[in-house]
N, C-alpha and C positions, 0 to 999 in steps of 0.2 A: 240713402236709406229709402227704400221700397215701402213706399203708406199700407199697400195690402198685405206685405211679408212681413212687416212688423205690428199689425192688428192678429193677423194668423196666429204666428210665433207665441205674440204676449198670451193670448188665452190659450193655446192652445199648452202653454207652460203651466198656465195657475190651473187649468185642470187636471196637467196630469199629477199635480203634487197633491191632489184630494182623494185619499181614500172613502171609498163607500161606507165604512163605519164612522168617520169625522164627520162626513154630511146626513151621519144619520140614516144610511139608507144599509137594508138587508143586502149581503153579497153571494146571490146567487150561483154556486157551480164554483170550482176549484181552478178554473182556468181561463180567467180572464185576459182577453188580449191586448189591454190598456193599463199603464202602473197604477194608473189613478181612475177620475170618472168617465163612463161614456158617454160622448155626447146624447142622448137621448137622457141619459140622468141629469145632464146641465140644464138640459129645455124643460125636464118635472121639476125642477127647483126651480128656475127661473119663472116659471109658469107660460112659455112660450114655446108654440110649436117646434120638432124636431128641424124638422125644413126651414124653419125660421133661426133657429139657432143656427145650422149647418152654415147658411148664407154669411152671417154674421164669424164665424169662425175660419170661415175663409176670407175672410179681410173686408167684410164690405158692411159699413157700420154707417153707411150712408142712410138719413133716416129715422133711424134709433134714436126714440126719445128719450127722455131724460128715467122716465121712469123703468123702462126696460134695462135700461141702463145699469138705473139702483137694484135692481130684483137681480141683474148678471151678477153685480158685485157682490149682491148678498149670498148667493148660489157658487159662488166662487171663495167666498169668504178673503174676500179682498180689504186690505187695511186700508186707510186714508192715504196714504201715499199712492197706492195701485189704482184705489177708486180714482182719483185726481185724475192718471194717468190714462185710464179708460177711457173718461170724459173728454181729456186731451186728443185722443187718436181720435175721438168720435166727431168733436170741435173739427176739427184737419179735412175729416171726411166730409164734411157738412159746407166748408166756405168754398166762396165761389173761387173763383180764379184770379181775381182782380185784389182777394184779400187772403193770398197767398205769397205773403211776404214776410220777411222776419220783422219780429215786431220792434221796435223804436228803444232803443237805450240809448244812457246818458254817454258823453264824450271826454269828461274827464270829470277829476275828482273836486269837487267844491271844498274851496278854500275851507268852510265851517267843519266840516268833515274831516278835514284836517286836523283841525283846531282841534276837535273832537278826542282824535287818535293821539295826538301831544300831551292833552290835559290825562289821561291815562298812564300815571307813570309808574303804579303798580303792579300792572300786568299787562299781559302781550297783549296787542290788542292789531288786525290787520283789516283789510278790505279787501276781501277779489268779488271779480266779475263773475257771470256764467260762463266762463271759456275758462276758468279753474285760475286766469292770472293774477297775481299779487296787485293791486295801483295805488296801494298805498301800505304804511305801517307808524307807525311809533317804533323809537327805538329798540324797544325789549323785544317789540315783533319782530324786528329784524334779527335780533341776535337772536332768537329763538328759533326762528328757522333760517340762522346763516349758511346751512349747504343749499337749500333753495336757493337764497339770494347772491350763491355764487355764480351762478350761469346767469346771463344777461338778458331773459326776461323770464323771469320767477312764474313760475306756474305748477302749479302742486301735482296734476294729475299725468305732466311729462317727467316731472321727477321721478313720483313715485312708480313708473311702470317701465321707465327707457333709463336711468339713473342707476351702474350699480352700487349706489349707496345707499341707496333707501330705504333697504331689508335691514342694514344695522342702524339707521336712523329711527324707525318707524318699530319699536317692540313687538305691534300688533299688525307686521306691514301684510299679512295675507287679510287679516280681516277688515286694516284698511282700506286696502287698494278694493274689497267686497263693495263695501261702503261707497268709495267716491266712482264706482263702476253705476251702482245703483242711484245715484245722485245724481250724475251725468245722464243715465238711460231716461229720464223724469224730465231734466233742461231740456232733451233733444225730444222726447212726448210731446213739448209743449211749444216750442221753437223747430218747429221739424224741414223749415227753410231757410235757416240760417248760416250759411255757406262756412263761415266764420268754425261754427260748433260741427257740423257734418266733415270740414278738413281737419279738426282734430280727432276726431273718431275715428277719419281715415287714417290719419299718421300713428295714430295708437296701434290699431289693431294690423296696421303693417308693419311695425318695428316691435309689436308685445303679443309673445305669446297669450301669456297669463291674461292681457287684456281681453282676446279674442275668445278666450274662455268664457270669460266674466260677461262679457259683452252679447253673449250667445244664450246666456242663462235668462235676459229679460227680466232682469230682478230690478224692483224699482223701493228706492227707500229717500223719508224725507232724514237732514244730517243735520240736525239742531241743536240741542246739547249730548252728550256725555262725555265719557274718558279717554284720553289720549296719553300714550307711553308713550316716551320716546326716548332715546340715547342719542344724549347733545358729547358733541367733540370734546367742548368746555366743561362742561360740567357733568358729567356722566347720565344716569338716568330721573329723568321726572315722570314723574304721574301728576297728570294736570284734568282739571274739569272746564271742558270747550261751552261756549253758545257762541249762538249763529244766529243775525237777527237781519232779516232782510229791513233794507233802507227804502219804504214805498216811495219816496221822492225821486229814488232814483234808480228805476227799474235795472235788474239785470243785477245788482251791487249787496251784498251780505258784509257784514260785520263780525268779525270772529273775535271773541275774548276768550282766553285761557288764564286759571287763576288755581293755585295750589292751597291745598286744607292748610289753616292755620298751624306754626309748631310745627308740618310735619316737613321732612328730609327735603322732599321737592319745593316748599317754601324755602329753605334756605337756601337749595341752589339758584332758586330765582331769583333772590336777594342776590347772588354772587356772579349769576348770569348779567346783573343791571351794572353790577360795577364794570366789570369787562364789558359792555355794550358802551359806558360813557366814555370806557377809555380808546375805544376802537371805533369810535361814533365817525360815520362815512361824511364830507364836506356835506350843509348844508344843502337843498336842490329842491326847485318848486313841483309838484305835486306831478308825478307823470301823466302823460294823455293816453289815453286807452285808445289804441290799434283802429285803424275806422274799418266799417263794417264790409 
């Protein structure tokens, strides 16, 4: 991944998606040769010279202070995920050389973590890394998503884009796979030398169409809570409500819980999902070690 082709690309995408009536500004002449704003209108919003934007839009964010920064995002109407990711390219552009390295995660799952995901026996409850893998679960996690944990290392974002099963797994699989495209584009913002996360980008976007689309689009979003459909084998459809709570002790590691409205259709199958899980429950096995870097 190219630091100056992906600082170009990203702004050069959130500008085109601004019309001159969203940012408020009069649309002079009937035959504009941009979808969205001219650069010259990004630098009167921003408050910074044309020539100074120009630089900046051509990948070179070396510099750019924090405040210019904020005034691009505001001029861009960038949301808290894109504003992060802005910062992030700018962060990359700014360190030296010697601290251009992927940053430091943890190496396996701590026992308590564990303990954690066990003591949860009402709902699914899992842990992946930033490379989209599974490295741990609770039982109902498992059987919740048993076609992931049929392939022998679980990873959500080779599933859902090289897996033909996905699309009947996944109810909402176009708008998820949107989702974990934008989720991804955000890890790699912010880890942009991470070997580990750049050869999965690689193997996506050369075995997935659909990826290389999504992938192209520069769309960044954070994937914290909402709603998840899906069409389990066992129990036909659930509609479930996700969070996602990053573990600050141990970088790199999210927490996912999924839990269904009291009374409704999807509670019961998740009551019916836990029976079949205790009675298919895999041998015992201590906590797997996440991949070294």
């Amino acid at each position: 991944m190219d630091h100056r082709s992906e600082v170009r690309e990203f702004l050069a995408s959130r500008r085109d998606r601004i019309t001159p009536d969203q940012a408020g500004l009069p649309a002079y002449g009937g035959n504009r040769r941009v979808p969205g704003l001219r650069r010259e209108e990004v630098a009167m919003l921003a408050g910074v010279s044309v020539d100074y934007y120009t630089r900046l839009e051509r990948g070179d964010l070396s510099g750019a202070s924090d405040s210019v920064l904020d005034s691009l995002a505001r001029a861009l109407q960038l949301d808290d995920a894109e504003t992060a990711h802005l910062f992030d390219l700018a962060r990359t552009a700014n360190a030296s050389p010697t601290a251009r390295k992927p940053r430091k995660r943890v190496d396996a799952i701590r026992p308590s973590i564990q303990r954690l995901l066990d003591a949860i026996t009402d709902a699914p409850a899992l842990v992946r890394n930033n490379y989209f893998d599974y490295v741990a679960t609770n039982p109902l996690g498992r059987a919740l998503y048993a076609p992931i944990f049929d392939e022998p290392l679980p990873n959500s974002a080779k599933f859902a884009f090289l897996n033909p099963a996905a699309p009947d797994f996944y109810v909402d699989w176009e708008k998820n796979t949107q989702e974990l495209v934008a989720t991804l584009r955000g890890e790699a913002g912010r880890n942009p030398y991470d070997k580990r996360l750049t050869d999965l980008v690689g193997e996506l976007s050369t075995r997935s169409e659909r990826f290389r689309t999504l992938w192209a689009a520069h769309n960044v979003r954070y994937h914290r809570s909402g709603i998840k459909r899906l069409h389990h084998p066992v129990v036909g459809d659930l509609e479930l409500t996700y969070e996602a709570f990053e573990l600050p002790a141990d970088p790199g590691l999210t927490l996912q819980t999924y839990t269904a409205e009291p009374g409704s259709p999807s509670a019961d199958a998740l009551r019916v999902l836990g029976s079949w899980a205790a009675s298919h429950a895999p041998p015992a096995a201590a906590p797997r070690n996440m991949p070294a870097d």
